[in-house]
MMTF fields as JSON, N, C-alpha, C and O atoms, coordinates in Angstrom:
{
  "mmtfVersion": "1.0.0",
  "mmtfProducer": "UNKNOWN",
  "numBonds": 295,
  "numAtoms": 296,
  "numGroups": 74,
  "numChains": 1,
  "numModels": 1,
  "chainsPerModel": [1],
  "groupsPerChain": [74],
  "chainIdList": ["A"],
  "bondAtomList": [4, 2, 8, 6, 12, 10, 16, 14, 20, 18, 24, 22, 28, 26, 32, 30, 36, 34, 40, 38, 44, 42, 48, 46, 52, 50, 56, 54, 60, 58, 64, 62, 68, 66, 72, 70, 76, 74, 80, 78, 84, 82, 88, 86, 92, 90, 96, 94, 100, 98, 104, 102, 108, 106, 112, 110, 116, 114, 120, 118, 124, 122, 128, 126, 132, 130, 136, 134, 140, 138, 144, 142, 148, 146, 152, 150, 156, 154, 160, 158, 164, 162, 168, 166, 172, 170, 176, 174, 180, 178, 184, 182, 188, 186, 192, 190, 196, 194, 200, 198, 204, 202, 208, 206, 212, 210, 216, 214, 220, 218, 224, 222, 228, 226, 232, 230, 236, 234, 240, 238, 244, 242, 248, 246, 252, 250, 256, 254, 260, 258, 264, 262, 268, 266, 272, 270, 276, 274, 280, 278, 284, 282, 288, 286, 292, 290],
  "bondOrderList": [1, 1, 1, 1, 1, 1, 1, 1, 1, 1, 1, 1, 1, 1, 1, 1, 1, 1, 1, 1, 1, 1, 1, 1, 1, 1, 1, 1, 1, 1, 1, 1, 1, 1, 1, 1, 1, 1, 1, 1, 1, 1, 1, 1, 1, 1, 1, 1, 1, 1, 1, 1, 1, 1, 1, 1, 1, 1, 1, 1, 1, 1, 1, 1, 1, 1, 1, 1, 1, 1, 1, 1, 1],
  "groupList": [{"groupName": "UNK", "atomNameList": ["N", "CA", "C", "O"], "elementList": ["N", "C", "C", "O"], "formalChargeList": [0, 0, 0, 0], "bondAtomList": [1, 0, 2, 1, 3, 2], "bondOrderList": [1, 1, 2], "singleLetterCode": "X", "chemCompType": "L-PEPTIDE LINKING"}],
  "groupTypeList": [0, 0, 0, 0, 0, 0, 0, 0, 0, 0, 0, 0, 0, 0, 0, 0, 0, 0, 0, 0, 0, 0, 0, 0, 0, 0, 0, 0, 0, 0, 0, 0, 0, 0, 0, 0, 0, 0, 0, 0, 0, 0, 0, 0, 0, 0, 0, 0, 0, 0, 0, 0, 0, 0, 0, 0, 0, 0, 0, 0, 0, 0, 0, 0, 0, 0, 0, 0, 0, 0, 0, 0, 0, 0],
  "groupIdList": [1, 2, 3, 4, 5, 6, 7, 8, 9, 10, 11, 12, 13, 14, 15, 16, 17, 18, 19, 20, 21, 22, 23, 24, 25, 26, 27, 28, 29, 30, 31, 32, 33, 34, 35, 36, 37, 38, 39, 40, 41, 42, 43, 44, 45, 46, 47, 48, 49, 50, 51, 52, 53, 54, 55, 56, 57, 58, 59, 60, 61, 62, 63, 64, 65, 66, 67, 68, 69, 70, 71, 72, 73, 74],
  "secStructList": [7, 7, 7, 7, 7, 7, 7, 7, 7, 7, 1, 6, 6, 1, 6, 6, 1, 7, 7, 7, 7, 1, 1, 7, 7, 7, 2, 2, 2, 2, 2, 2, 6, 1, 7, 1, 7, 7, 7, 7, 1, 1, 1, 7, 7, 7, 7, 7, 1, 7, 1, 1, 7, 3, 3, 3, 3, 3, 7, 6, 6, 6, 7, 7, 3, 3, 3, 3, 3, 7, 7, 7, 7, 7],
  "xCoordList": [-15.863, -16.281, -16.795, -16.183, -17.982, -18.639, -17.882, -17.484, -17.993, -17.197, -18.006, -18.987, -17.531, -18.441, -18.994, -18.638, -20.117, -21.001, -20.238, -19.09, -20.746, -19.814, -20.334, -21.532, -19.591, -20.042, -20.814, -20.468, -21.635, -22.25, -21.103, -20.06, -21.622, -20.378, -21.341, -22.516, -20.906, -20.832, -20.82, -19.856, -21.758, -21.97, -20.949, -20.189, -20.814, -19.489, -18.185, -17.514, -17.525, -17.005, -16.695, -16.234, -17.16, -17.172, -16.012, -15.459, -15.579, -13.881, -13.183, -12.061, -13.317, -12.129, -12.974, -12.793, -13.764, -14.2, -13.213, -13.073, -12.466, -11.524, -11.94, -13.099, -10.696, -11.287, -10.006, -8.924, -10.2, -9.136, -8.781, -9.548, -7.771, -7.55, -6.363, -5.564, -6.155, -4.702, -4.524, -3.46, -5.491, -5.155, -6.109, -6.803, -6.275, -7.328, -7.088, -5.961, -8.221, -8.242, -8.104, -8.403, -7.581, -6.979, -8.177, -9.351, -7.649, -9.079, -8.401, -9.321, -7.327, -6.851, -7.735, -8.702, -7.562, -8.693, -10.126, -10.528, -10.991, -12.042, -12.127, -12.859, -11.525, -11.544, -11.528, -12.223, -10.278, -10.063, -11.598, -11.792, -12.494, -13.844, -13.067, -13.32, -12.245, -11.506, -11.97, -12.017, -12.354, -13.382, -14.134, -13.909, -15.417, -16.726, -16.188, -15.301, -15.787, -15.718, -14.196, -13.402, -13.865, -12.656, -12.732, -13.515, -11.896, -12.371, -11.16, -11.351, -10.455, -8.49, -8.436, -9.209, -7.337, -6.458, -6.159, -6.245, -5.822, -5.446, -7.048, -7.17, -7.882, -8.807, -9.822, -10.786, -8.854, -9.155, -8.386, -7.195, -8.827, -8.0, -8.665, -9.869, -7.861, -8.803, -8.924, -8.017, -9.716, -10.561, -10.132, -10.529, -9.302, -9.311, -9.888, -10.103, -10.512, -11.21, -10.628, -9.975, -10.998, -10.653, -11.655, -12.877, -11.027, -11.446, -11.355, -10.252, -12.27, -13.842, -14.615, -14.074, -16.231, -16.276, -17.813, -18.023, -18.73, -20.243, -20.8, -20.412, -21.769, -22.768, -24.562, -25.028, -24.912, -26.675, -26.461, -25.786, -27.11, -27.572, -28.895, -29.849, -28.903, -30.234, -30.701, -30.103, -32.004, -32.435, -33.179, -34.278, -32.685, -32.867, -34.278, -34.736, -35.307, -36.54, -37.37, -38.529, -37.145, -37.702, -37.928, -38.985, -36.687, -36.379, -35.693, -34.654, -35.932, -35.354, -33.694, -32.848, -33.42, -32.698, -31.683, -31.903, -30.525, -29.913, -28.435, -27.697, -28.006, -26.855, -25.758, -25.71, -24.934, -23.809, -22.014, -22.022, -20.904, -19.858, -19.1, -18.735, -18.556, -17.598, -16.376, -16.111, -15.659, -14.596, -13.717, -12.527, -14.334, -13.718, -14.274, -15.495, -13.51, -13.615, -12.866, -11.783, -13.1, -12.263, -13.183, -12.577],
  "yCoordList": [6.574, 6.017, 7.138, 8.199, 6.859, 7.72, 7.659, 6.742, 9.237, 9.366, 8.638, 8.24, 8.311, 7.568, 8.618, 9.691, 8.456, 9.302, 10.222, 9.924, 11.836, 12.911, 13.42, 13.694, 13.563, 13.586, 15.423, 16.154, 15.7, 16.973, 17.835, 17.598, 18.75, 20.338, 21.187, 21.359, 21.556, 22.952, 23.93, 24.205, 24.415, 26.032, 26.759, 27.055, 27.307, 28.059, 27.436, 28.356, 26.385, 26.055, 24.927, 23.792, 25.815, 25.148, 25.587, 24.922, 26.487, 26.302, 25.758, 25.86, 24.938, 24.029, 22.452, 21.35, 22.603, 21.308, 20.975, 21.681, 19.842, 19.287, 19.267, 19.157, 19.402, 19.735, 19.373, 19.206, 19.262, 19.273, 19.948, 19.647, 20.866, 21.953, 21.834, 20.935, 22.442, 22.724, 21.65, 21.602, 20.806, 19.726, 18.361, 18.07, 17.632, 16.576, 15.83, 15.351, 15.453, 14.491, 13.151, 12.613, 12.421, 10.949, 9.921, 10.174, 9.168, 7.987, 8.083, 7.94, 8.241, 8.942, 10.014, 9.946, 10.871, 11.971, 11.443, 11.581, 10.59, 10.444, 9.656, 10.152, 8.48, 7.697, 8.288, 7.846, 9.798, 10.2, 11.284, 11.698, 11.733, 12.442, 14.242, 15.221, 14.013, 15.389, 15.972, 17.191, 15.048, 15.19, 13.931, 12.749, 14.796, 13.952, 13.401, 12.957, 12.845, 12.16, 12.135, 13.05, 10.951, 10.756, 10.753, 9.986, 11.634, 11.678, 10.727, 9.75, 10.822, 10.169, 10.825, 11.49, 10.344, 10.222, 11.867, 12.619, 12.268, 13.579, 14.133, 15.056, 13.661, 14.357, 15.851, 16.582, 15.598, 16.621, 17.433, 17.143, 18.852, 20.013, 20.556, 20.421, 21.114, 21.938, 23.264, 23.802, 23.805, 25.076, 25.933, 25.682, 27.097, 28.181, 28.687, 29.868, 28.014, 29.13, 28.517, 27.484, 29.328, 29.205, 28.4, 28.528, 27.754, 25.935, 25.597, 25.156, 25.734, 25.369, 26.449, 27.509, 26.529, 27.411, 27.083, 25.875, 27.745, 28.348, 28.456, 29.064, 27.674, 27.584, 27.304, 26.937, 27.755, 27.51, 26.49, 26.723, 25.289, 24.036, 24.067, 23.86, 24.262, 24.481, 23.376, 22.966, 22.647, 21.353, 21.684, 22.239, 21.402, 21.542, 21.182, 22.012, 20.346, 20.044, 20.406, 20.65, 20.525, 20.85, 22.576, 23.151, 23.045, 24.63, 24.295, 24.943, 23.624, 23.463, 23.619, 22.848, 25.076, 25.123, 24.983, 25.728, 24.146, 23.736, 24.038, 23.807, 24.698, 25.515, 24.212, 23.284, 24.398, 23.254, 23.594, 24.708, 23.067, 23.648, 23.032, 21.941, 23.409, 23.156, 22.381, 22.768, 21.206, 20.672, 20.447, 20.271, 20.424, 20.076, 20.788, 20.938, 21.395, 21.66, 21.057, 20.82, 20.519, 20.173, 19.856, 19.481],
  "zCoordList": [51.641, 52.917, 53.81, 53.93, 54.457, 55.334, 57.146, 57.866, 57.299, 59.182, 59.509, 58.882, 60.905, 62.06, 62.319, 61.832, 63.267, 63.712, 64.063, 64.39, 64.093, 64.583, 65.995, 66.065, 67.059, 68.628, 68.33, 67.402, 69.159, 69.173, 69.724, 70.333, 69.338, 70.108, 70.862, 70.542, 71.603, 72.305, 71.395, 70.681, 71.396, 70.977, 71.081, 70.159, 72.942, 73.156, 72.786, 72.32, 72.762, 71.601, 70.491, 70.369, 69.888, 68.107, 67.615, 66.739, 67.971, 67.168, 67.62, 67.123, 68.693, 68.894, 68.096, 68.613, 66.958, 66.77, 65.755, 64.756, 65.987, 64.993, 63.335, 62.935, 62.431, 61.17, 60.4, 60.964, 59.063, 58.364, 57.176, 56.261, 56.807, 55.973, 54.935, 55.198, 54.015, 53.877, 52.802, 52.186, 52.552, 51.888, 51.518, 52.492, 50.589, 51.015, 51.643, 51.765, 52.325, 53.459, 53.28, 52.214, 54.44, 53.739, 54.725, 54.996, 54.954, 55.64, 56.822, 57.628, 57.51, 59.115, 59.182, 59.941, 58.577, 58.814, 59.425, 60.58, 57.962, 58.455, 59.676, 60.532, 59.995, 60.784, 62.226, 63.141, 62.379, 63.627, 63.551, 64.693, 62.742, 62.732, 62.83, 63.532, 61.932, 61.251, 60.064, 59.9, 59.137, 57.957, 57.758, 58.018, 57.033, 56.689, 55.743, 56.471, 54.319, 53.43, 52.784, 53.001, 51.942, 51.366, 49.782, 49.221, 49.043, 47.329, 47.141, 46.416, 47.466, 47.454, 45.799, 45.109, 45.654, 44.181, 44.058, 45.028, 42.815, 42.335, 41.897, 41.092, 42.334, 41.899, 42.655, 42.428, 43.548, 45.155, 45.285, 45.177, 45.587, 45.917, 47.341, 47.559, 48.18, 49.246, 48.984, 48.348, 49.29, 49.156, 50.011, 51.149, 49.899, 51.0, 51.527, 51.254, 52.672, 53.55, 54.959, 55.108, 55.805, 56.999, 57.942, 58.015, 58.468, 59.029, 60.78, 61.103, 61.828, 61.106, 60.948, 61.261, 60.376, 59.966, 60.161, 60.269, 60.218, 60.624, 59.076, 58.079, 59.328, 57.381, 58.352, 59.431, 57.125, 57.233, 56.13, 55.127, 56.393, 55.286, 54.95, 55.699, 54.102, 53.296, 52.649, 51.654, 53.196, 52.511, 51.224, 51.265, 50.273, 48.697, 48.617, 47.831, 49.017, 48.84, 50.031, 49.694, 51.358, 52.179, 52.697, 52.957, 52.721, 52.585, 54.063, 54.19, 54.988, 55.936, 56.113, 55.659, 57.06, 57.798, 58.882, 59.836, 58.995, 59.946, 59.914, 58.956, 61.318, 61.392, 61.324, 62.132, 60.187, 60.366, 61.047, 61.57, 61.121, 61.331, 60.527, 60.966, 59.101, 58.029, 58.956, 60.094, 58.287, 58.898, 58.002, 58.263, 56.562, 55.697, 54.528, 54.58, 53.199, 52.153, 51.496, 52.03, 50.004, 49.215, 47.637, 46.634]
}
């Protein structure tokens, strides 16, 4: 299931943009817009890195560039 729309951030701050770590995310998560997507079951692990977090998204066919803020790994 896809988040609801995610509200814009503030530049100055983006680390206080809610996120979810430590673990996979459940559908409270997505629902409260803590993480983008739900895998459920044992088939999900989270990823260590430190959360939230600053990425360049790179559009695979376009080359297009857009600064994102990680909320979730898994």
């Amino acid at each position: 299931m896809e988040s609801p729309t995610l509200m814009p951030v503030k530049l100055e701050q983006w680390q206080s943009t809610p996120f979810t770590a430590g673990r996979p995310a459940t559908q409270g998560d997505v629902d409260a817009g803590s993480a983008v997507f739900l895998i459920g079951g044992a088939a999900s692990t989270a990823i260590d890195i430190k959360l939230p977090h600053c990425a360049i998204l790179s559009d695979a066919t376009t080359g297009k560039k857009t600064p994102v803020i990680l909320i979730q790994a898994e």
